[in-house]
C-alpha positions in Angstrom: 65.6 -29.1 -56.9 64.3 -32.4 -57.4 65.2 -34.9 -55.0 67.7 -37.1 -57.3 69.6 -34.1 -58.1 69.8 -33.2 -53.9 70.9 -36.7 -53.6 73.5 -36.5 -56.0 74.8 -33.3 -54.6 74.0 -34.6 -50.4 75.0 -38.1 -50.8 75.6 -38.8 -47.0 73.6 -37.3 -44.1 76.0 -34.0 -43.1 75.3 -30.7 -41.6 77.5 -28.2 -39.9 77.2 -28.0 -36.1 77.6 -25.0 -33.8 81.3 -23.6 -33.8 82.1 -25.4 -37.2 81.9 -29.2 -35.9 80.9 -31.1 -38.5 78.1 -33.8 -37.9 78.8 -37.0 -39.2 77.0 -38.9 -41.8 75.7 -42.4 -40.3 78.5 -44.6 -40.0 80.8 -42.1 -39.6 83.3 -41.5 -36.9 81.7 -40.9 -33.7 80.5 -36.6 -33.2 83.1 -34.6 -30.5 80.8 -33.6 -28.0 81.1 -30.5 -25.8 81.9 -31.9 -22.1 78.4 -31.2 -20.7 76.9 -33.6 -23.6 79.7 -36.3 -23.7 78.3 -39.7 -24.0 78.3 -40.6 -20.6 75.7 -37.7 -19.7 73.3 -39.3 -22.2 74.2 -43.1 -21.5 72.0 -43.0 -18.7 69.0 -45.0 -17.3 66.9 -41.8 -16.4 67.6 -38.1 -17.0 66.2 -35.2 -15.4 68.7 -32.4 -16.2 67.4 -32.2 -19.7 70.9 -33.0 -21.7 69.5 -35.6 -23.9 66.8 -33.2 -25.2 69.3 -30.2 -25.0 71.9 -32.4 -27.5 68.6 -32.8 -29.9 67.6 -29.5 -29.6 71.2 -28.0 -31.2 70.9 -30.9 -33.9 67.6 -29.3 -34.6 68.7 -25.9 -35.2 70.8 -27.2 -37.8 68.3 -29.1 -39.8 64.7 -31.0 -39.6 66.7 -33.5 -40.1 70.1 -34.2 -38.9 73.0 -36.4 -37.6 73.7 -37.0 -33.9 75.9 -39.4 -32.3 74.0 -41.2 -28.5 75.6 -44.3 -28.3 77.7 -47.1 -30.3 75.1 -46.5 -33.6 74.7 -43.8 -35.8 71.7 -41.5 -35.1 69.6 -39.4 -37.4 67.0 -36.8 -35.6 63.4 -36.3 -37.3 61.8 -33.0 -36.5 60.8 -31.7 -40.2 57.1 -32.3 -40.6 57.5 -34.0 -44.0 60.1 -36.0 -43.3 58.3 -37.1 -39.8 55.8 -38.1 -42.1 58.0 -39.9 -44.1 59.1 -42.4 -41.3 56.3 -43.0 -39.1 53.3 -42.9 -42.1 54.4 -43.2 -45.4 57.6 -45.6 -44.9 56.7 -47.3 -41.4 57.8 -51.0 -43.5 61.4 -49.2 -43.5 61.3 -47.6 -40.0 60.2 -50.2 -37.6 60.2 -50.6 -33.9 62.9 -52.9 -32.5 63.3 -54.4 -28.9 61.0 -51.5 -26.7 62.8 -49.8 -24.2 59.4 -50.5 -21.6 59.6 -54.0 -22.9 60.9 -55.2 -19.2 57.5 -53.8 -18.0 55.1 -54.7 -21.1 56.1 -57.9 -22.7 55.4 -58.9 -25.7 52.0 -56.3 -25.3 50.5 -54.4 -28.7 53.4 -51.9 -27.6 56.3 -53.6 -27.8 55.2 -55.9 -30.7 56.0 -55.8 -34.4 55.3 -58.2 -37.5 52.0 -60.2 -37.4 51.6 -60.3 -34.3 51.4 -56.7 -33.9 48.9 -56.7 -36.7 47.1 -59.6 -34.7 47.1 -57.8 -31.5 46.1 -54.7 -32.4 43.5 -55.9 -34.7 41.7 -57.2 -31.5 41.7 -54.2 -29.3 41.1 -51.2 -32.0 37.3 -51.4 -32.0 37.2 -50.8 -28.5 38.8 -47.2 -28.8 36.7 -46.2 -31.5 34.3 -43.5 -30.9 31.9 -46.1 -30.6 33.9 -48.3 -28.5 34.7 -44.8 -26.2 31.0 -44.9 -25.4 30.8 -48.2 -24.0 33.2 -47.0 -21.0 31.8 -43.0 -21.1 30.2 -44.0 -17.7 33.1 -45.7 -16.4 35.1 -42.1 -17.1 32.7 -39.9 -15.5 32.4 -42.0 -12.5 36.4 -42.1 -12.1 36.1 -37.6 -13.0 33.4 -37.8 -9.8 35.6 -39.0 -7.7 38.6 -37.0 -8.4 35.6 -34.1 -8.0 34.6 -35.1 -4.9 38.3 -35.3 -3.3 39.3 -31.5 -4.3 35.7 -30.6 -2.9 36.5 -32.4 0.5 40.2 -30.7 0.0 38.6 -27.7 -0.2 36.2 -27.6 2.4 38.8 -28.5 5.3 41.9 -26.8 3.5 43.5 -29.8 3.6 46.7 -29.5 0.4 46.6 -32.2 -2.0 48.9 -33.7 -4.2 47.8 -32.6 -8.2 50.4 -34.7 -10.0 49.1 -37.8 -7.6 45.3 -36.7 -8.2 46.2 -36.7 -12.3 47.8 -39.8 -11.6 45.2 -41.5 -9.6 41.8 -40.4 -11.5 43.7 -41.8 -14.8 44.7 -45.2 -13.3 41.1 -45.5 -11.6 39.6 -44.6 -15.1 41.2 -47.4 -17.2 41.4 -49.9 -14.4 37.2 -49.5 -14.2 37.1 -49.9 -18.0 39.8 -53.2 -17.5 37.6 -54.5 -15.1 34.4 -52.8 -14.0 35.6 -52.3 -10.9 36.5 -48.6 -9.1 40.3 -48.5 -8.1 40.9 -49.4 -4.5 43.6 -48.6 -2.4 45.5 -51.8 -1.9 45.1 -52.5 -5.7 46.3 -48.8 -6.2 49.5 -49.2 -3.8 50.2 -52.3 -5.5 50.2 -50.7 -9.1 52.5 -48.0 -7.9 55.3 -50.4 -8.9 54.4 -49.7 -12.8 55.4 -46.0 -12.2 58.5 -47.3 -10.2 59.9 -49.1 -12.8 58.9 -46.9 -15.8 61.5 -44.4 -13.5 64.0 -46.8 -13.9 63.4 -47.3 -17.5 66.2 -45.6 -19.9 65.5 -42.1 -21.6 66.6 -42.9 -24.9 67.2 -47.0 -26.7 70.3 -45.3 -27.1 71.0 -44.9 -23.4 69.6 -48.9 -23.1 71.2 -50.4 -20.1 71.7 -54.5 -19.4 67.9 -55.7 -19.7 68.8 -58.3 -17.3 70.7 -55.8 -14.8 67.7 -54.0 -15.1 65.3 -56.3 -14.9 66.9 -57.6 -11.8 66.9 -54.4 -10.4 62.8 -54.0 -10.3 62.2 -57.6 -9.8 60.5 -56.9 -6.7 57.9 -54.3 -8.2 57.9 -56.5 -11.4 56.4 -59.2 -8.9 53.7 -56.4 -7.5 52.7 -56.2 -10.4 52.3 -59.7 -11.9 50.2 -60.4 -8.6 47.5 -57.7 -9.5 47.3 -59.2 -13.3 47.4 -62.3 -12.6 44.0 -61.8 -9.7 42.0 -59.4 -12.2 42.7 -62.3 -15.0 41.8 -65.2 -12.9 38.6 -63.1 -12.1 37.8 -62.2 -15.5 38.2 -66.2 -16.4 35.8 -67.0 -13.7 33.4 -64.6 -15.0 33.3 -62.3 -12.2 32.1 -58.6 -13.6 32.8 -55.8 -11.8 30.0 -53.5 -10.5 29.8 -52.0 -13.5 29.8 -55.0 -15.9 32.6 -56.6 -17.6 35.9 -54.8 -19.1 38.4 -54.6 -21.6 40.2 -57.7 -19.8 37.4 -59.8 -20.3 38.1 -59.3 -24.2 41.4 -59.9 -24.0 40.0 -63.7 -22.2 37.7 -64.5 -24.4 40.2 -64.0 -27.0 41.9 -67.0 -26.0 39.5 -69.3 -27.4 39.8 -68.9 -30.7 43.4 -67.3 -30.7 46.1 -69.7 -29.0 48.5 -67.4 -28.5 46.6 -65.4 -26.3 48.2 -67.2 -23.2 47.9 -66.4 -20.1 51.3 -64.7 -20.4 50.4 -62.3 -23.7 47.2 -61.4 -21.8 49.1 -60.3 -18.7 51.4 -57.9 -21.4 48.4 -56.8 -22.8 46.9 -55.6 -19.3 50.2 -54.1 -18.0 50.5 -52.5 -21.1 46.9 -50.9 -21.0 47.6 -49.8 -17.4 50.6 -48.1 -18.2 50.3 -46.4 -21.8 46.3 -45.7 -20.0 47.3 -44.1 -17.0 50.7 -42.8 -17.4 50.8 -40.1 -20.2 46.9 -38.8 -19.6 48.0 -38.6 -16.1 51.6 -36.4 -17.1 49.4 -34.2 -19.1 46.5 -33.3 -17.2 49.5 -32.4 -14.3 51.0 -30.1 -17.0 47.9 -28.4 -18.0 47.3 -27.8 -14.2 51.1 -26.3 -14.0 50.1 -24.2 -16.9 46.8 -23.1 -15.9 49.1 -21.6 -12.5 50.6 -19.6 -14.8 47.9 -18.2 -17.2 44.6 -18.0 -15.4 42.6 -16.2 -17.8 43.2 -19.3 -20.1 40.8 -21.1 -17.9 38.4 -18.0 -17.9 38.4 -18.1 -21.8 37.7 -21.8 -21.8 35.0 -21.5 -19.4 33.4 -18.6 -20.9 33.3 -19.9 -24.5 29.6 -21.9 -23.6 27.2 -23.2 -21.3 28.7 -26.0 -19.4 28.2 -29.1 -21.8 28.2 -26.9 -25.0 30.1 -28.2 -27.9 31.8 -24.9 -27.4 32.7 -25.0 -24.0 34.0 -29.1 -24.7 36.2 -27.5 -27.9 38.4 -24.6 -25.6 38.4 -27.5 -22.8 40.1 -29.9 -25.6 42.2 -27.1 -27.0 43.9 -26.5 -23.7 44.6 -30.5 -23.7 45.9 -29.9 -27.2 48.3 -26.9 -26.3 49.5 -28.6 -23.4 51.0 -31.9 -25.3 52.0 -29.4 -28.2 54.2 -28.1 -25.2 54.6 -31.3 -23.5 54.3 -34.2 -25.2 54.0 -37.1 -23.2 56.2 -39.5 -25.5 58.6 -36.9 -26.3 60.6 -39.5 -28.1 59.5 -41.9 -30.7 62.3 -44.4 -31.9 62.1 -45.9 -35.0 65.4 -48.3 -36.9 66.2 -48.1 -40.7 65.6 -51.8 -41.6 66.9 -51.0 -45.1 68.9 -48.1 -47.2 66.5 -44.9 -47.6 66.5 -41.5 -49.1 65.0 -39.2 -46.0 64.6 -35.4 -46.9 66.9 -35.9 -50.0 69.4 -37.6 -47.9 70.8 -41.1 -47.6 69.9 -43.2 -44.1 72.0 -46.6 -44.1 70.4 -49.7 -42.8 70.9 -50.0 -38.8 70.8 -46.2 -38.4 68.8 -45.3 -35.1 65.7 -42.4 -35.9 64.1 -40.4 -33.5 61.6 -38.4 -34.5 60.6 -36.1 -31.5 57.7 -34.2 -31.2 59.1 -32.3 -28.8 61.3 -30.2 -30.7 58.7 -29.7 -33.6 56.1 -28.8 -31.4 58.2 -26.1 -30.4 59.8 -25.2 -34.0 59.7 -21.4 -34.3 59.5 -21.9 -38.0 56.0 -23.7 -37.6 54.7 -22.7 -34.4 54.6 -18.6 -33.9 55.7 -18.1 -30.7 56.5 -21.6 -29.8 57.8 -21.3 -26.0 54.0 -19.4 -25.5 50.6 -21.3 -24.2 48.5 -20.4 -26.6 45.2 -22.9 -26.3 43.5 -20.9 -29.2 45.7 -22.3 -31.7 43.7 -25.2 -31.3 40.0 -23.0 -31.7 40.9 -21.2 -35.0 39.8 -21.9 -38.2 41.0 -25.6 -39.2 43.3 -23.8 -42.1 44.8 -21.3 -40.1 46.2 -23.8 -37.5 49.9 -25.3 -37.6 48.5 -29.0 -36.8 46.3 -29.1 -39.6 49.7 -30.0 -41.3 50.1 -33.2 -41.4 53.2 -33.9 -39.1 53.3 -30.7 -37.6 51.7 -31.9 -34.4 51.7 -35.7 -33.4 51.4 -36.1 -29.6 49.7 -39.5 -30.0 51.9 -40.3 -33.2 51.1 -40.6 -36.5 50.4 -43.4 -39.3 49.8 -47.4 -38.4 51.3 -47.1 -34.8 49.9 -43.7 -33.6 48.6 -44.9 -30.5 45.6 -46.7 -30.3 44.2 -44.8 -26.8 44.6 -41.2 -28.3 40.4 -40.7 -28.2 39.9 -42.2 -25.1 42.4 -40.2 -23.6 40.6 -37.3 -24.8 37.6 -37.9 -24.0 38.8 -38.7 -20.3 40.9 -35.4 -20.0 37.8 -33.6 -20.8 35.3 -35.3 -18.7 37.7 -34.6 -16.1 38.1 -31.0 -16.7 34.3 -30.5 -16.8 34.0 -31.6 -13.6 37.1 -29.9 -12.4 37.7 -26.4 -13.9 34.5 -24.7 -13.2 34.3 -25.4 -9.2 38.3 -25.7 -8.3 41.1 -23.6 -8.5 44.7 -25.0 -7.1 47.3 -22.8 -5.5 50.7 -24.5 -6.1 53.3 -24.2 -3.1 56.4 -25.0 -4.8 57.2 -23.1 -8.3 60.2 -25.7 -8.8 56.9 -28.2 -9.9 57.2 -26.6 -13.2 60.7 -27.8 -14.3 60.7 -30.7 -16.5 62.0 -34.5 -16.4 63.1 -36.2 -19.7 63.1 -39.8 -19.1 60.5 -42.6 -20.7 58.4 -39.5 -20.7 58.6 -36.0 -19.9 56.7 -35.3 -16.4 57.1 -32.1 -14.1 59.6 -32.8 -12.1 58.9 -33.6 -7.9 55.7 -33.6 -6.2 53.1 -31.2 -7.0 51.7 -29.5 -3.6 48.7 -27.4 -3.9 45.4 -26.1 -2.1 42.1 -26.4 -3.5 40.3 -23.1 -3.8 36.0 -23.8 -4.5 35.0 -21.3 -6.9 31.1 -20.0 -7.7 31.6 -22.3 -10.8 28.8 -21.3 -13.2 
């Protein structure tokens, strides 16, 4: 049926929920909700029980695209690959990004910005994640990948437990703070930048669930300040022209881009920086603890990987990228990507108002039985077949990193750094976790195991 006859015939957005409930079309009245999912449950600032995500994943069952109800607007939810396409490649001048839910935390940085200055900003810092740009920083990963080497060896060798989701977390920070600066994380600088993660915690699940920015930015004032203090010394170093042992960084860019670009104040350089840091660190650092969780539970996926090549083969680094790749098709960092309909729209052969909220997650169609077999399996050797037997060679299928003109601008160098990492790592050390309850999930800003991550570091022959 062509789409002017479906949208003759499915004027509004409508689909029929579970027990016969219908779902309104946007603008409707507001969508009963079973007890468990009433609005308070998913008006909240974080959320680790899951009940946002379990609300979207009924709405998914009904349709790839359909109508929920999260707060005072009306909501459509984007899991069809075409019409995923739709919003975030093919229409992204109709479904725009409107005030950031990190935006306490980032500013006015290339995350949070839209328009021009967007354009401007991101303009500026796209050649340096080229593949070209990667290599400029390739020493800067493996030095950060040594180091998180050398503490599992020294874990090892006394049998002293370690913390994996703090290793993930602290290798990824060191890695983009040395290519920010040229300088190796210290500790100070590392307890200091412990306030990003505090007040991404605080930050809320959904824009839906968006609490008082100035309640909340009251509330982290004191790690907002933490933070400042660090930006504010690597800038006024950068300024002076003080490289770090291993030459000047990204920041220095960002300085020297003040001379011929006014509105790189000292203000949009510190949202630029906190921004890097936190989109840098945060989601390579959630993943990496995944695939570790993961790996716990199917060792003989780290025997295929390591058994595909000689170490430093481009087959060995292919299985090492394609257990990276399974793990955000399980677990994708941003499991949420929230888009607003600036203007009227036909999505999927149905109407979507101006002011409607979309949120396309890649969540749920990473996990759609329909395009994924066996969806709830890791299965890293969907990512090794042949190019047209894989799901995510459709185009909207699989988007961890997002897709079209705001698919994020790190998604190579985050690859590249998760398998430096793993080349150093998964030959030589094995972890043992002590608490199976690491593997249940948190669905706030992100979605991150849940709790600490307690394990002891087993040396293996390696190979």
């Amino acid at each position: 049926m062509s789409a002017p006859a479906r949208i003759e015939q499915e004027s509004t957005l409508a689909t029929t929920a579970p027990h016969g409930v219908p779902h309104p079309s946007p603008g409707s009245d507001a969508l009963p909700l079973p007890p468990e999912l009433a609005p308070e449950a998913v008006q909240r600032w974080r959320s680790s029980s899951g009940a946002v995500v379990d609300l979207l994943a009924r709405a998914r069952e009904l349709s790839g695209v359909s109508a929920v109800r999260l707060g005072p607007r009306p909501t459509v939810l984007v899991t069809d690959p075409e019409a995923v396409r739709h919003v975030l490649a093919l229409r992204s001048d109709r479904y725009v990004k409107r005030s950031h839910r990190a935006r306490v935390l980032v500013g006015d940085g290339v995350l949070s910005a839209t328009g021009e200055a967007w354009k401007r900003q991101r303009r500026l810092l796209q050649a340096q994640f080229t593949g070209a740009g990667i290599r400029r920083y390739e020493q800067r990963i493996a030095g950060a990948a040594r180091r998180a080497a050398d503490h599992w060896a020294e874990c090892a060798r006394t049998g002293t437990p370690t913390d994996v989701g703090e290793d993930m977390r602290f290798f990824a920070l060191d890695t983009i703070w040395r290519s920010l600066t040229g300088h190796p994380l210290d500790e100070a600088t590392n307890r200091e930048l412990a306030a990003v993660e505090a007040v991404g915690a605080t930050l809320p699940s959904t824009p839906s669930a968006s609490a008082d920015m100035a309640e909340l930015r009251a509330a982290v004032a004191a790690d907002l300040a933490r933070i400042d203090a660090v930006a504010e010394g690597a800038i006024a170093a950068a300024r002076r022209g003080e490289a770090g042992p291993e030459g000047p960084g990204l920041l220095r860019v960002l300085v020297d881009a003040a001379e011929t670009h006014p509105e790189y104040t000292d203000r949009l350089i510190r949202d630029e920086l906190v921004t890097l840091l936190a989109a840098g660190h945060e989601t390579t650092a959630t993943t990496l603890s995944w695939l570790y969780l993961l790996l716990d539970r199917h060792p003989e996926a780290r025997r295929r990987a390591l058994d595909s090549g000689p170490a430093g083969s481009p087959e060995r680094e292919r299985a090492i990228r394609a257990l990276a790749s399974e793990t955000m098709r399980l677990y994708p960092a941003a499991w949420l990507i929230p888009r607003h309909a600036t203007e009227d729209d036909v999505l999927a052969g149905y109407r979507v108002e101006a002011g409607t909220d979309v949120f396309v997650c890649p969540y749920l169609t990473h996990r759609d039985p329909a395009l994924w077999p066996e969806p709830e399996r890791f299965a890293p050797e969907r990512f090794t077949a042949a190019d047209e037997d894989r799901p995510s060679s459709r185009h909207g299928a699989y988007y961890p990193f997002g897709i079209g003109a705001r698919a994020c601008l790190g998604a190579q160098f985050a690859m590249r750094e998760m398998t430096v990492l793993l080349e150093h790592l998964l030959p030589a050390y094995v972890p043992s976790f002590q608490d199976a309850t690491t593997a249940s999930a948190a669905f706030g800003f992100t979605v991150r195991p849940e709790g600490p991550m307690p394990a002891t570091i087993a040396a293996t022959p390696g190979d």
